[in-house]
N, C-alpha and C positions, 0 to 999 in steps of 0.2 A: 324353968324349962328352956333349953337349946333350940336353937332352929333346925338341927337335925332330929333333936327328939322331937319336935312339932309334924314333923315330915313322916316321921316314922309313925306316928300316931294316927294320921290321915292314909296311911298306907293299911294300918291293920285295920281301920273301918271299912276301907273298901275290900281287903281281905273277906274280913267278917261275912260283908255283904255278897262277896259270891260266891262263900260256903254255904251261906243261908239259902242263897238261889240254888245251888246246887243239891241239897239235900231235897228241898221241895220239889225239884226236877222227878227224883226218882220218885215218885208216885205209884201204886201199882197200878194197874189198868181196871178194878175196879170201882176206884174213883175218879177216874182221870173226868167223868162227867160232872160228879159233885164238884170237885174241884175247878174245873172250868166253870159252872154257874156262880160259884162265889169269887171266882173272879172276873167275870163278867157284872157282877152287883157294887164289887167293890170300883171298879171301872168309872161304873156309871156314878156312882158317889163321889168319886173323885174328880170327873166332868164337870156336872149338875152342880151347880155353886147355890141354885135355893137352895139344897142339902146342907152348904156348907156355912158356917158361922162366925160371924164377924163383930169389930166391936158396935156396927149398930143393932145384931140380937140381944148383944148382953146390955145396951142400955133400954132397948124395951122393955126385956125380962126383968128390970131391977125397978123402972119406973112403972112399966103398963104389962104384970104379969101375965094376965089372961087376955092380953088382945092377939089378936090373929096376926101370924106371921106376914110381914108386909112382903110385895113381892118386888123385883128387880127394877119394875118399870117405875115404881115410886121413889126408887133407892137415889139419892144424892151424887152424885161426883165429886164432891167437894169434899173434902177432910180437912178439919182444922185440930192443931193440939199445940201444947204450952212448947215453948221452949227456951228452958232452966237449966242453967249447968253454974258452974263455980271452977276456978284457976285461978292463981297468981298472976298471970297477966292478964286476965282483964277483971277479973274482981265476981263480984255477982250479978248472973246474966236476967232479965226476963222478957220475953217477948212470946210470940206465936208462930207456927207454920203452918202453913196450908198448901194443898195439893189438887188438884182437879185435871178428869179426865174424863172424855165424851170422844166418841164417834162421830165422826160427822158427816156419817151419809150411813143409811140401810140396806148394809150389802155385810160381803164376808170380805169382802178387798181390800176397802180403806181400814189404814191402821189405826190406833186410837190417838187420838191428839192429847199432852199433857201439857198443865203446865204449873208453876211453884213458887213460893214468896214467901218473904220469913222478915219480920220487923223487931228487931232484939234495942234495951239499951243494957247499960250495966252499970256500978257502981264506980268503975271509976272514967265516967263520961265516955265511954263508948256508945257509939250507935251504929246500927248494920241495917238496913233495909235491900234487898234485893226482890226479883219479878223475872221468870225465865219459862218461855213456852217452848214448845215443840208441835207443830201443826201439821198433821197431813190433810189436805182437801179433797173433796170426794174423789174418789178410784185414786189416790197417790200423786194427784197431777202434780202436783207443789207439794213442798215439806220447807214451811220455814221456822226459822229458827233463831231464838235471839235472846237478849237478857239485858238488864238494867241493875243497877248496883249505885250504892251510894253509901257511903259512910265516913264517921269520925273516927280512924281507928288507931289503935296499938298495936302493932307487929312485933312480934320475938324475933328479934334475927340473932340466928350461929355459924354467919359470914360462907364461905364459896365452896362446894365439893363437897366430898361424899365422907367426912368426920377422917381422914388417913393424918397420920403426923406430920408436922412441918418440916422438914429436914435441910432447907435453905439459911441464907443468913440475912436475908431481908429483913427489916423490920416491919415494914409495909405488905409486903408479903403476909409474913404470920400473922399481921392482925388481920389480914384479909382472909386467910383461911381459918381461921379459930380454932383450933388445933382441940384445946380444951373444953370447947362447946361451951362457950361463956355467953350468956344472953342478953345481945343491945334490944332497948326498947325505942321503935320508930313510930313519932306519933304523927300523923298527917290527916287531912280530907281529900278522900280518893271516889271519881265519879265513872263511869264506865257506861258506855252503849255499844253494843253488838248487834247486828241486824243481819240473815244472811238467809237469798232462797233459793233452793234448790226446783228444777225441772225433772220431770223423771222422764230420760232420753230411751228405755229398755224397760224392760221389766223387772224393777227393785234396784234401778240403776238412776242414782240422780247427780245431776251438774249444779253446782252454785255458786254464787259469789255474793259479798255483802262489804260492810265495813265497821272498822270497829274504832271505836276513839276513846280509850281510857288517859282520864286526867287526874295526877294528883298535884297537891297543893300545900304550902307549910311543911312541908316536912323536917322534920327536929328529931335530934338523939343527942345522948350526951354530947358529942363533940361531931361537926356537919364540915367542918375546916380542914383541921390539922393531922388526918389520916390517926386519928384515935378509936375510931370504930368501920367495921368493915365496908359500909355502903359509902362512908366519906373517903375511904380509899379508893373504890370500884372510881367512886365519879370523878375521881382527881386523875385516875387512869385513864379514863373511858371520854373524857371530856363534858359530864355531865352538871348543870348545875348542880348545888347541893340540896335547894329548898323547891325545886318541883320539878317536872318534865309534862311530857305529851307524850302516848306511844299510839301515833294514830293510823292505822292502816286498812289495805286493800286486804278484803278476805276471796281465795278462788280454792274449790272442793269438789271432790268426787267422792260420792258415798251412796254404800250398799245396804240393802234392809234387809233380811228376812226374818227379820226375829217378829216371835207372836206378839209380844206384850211389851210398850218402855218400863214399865213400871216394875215387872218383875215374870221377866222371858222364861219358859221352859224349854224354849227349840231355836236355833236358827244363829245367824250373823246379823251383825251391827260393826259395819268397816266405814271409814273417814279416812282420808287422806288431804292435806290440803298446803294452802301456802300461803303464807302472809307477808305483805308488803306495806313496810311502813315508808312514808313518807313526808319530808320538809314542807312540802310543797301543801300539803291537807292541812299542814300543822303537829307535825312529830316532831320532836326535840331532834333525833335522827334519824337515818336513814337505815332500814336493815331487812333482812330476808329471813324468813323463819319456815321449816319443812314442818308441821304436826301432821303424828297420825294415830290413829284410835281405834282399835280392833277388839271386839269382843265376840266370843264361841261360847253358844250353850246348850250342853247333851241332857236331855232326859235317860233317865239310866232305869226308868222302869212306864212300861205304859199302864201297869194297876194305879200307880201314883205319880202322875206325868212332872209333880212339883217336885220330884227330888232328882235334884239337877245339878250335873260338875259344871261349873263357868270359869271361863278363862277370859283375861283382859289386858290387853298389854295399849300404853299409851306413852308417846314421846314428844318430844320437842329438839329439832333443833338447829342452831343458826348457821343460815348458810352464809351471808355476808353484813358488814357495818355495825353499829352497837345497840343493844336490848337497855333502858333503864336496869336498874338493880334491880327493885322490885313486882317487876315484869319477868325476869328471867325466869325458865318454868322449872318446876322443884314442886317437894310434896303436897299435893292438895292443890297444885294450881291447874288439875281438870277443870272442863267447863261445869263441874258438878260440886267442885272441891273437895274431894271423897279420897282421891287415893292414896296410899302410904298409910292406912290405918297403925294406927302406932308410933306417931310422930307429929309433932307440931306442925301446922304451916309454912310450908315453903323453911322445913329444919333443913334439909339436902338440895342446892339450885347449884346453878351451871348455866353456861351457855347452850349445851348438849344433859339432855335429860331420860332417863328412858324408868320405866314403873311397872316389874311385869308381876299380874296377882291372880290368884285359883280359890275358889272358893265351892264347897262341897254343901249343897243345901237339902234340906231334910225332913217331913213333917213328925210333927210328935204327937201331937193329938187326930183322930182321926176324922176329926171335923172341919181339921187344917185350921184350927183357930190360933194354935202354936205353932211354930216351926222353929228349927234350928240351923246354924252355919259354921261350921269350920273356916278359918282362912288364912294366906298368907300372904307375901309379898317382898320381891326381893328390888330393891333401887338402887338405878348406878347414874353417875353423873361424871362432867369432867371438872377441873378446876384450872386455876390460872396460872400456875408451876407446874405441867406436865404431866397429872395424870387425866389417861382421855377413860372416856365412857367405854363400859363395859367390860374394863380393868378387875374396880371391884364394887364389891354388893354389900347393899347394909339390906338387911331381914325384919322383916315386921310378922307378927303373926297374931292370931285372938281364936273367941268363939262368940256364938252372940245368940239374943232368941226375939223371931219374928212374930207380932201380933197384928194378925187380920183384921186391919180398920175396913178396907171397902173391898167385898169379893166381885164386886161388880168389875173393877177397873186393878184388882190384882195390889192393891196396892196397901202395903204393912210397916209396923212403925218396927226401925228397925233400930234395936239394944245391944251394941256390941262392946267388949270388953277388951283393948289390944295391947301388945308389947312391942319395944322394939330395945336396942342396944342406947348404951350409953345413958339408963338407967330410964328411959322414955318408957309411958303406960299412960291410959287413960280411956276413958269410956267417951263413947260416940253415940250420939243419939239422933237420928234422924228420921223422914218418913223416905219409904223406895229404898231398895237395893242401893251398896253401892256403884255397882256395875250391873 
């Protein structure tokens, strides 16, 4: 399937769907009462979350048949589940994820605070542990925000830009672009802290700043010298050592809420704008200036079933002055969630200039909301280091996937997706929470 046929497929769903609204419209006026009662029922079913069923009804039912349905107030925040995957770069994975979310004041105001961690090894000596919250305080005064990361890892790299052909006569060059999408393995110990807090100066309107110091260490690939793989070219360019760096900087932000839920929004905005400044002087290998910004839109497309929801998400990166490490520079998956570009490896697409726009049509299937469904797609454009700038062209990722209701309390579903992308890229994702 083509990314115009994926386009076109998502077009006649929504088609569908406002033929279907449209037939039910014309109602005669002898029922227009029955008809408004049952959707006034179905409404309230789609509200009322003890209505709805989650994966802790079905381990009730399966351990404690006849016990009485527990209620909201008893209900956990916390979700834990395996996470097991297998690939050729890192071998066979096992670890855990967990996720938790609470309120933290009783009102309707304060949003809900989350937060996430995931501890993996795998078979071939890899380790991943990260810890990332998101906190509003009661009535929104503060939202801070932050994450910790540590690991042993292996990185796929398929060197600078958006996969276009080489067409120069550098040598240095084309192994910096990798034309072929040939795969260096970068193995290093990489540590990260992020801390950042926001004031809310307006109403869903907050101000922040923080700082972020990611260190890596060791780092090895085939060849780290002789401009034989793309990141020992970047650094012989860029003036970087070969076997570590610092990128340690000032974080300053402006960011809007209105969305209901982090975990998995039916309505509202979630905007970021912000600016990072690294610096010598903290301990950054260099000096440089980075613009991110982060927007995402979610329409509920029916109030009988407020969860079936079109979102849109567009997030970028990029540098305004001085030089980014290699494996700093932002590219697929390097959200602060590492979600985006479904359909492609890790940072497959990086640049100094980055931009990742994605839509995704969500859907329930069961009417208990215990299943749901997602269409999605996603087009990424980058610049690279021979002249072509961002927004030139696009590489297309697209999939489908299906949502399972672990905690209806906090919204929050394990999500199964299945994605594509070009130059022969697929592979299944597995995590808990939306990607956006």
């Amino acid at each position: 399937m083509n990314f115009r046929k994926f386009l076109l497929s998502i077009l006649l769903v929504f088609i569908c769907g406002l033929t279907y609204a449209q037939v039910r419209a014309s109602v005669d006026s002898a029922k227009i009462d029955s008809a408004h009662s049952k959707a006034i029922r179905k409404k309230n079913v789609s509200y009322d979350i003890n209505k709805q069923y989650d994966f802790g009804d079905l381990t009730r039912n399966l351990l404690h048949p006849h016990k009485k349905a527990d209620t909201l107030k008893k209900r956990s925040g916390i979700i834990v589940v395996p996470n097991v995957s297998a690939n050729p770069t890192i071998g066979e994975q096992l670890g855990i994820k967990a996720v938790a979310g609470k309120r933290l004041a009783n009102d309707s105001i304060t949003y809900l605070s989350v937060a996430a961690t995931s501890a993996a090894v795998t078979t071939k000596g890899i380790i991943n542990f990260y810890l990332n919250h998101n906190i509003f305080t009661p009535g929104n005064k503060y939202n801070i925000q932050g994450n910790i990361s540590v690991s042993k890892s292996v990185l796929p790299d398929y060197g600078l830009g958006i996969g276009l052909p080489y067409t120069g006569s550098n040598a240095a060059d084309k192994i910096l672009a990798d034309p072929t999408r040939q795969p260096y393995s970068i193995h290093s110990y990489y540590f990260d802290l992020k801390e950042k807090v926001y004031k809310e100066v307006a109403k869903d309107l907050f101000l922040g700043a923080g700082l972020d110091f990611a260190v890596r260490r060791d780092i090895t690939s085939k060849d780290t010298v002789n401009n034989a793989t793309p990141i020992s070219v970047y650094n012989n360019q860029h003036g970087f050592p070969q076997n570590h760096y610092s990128s340690d900087g000032f974080l300053f932000d402006a960011e809007y809420v209105t969305r209901d839920n982090p975990n998995r929004a039916y309505k509202g905005i979630y905007a970021d704008v912000g600016v990072r400044i690294n610096q010598t002087w903290i301990g950054s290998t260099k000096n440089a200036v980075q613009v991110n910004s982060d927007f995402r839109k979610y329409f509920s497309l029916s109030d009988t079933y407020p969860e079936e929801v079109l979102a849109f998400w567009n997030w970028g990166s990029y540098l305004v002055s001085g030089n980014v490490p290699y494996l700093e520079l932002p590219g697929t998956a390097k959200d602060g969630t590492y979600r985006s570009g479904r359909g492609y490896t890790a940072q497959y697409f990086k640049g100094t200039e980055y931009n990742d726009t994605e839509a995704e049509y969500r859907f329930p299937i069961l009417a208990n909301k215990f299943i749901s469904g997602v269409l999605f797609g996603n087009l990424q454009t980058v610049n690279d280091e021979h002249g072509d700038k961002i927004f030139q062209q696009f590489q297309p990722g697209y999939g489908a996937g299906l949502r399972v209701l672990f905690n209806k309390a906090t919204r929050t579903n394990l999500a199964l997706d299945y994605a594509f992308g070009k130059f022969g890229n697929k592979g299944f994702f597995l995590n808990l929470n939306e990607a956006f």
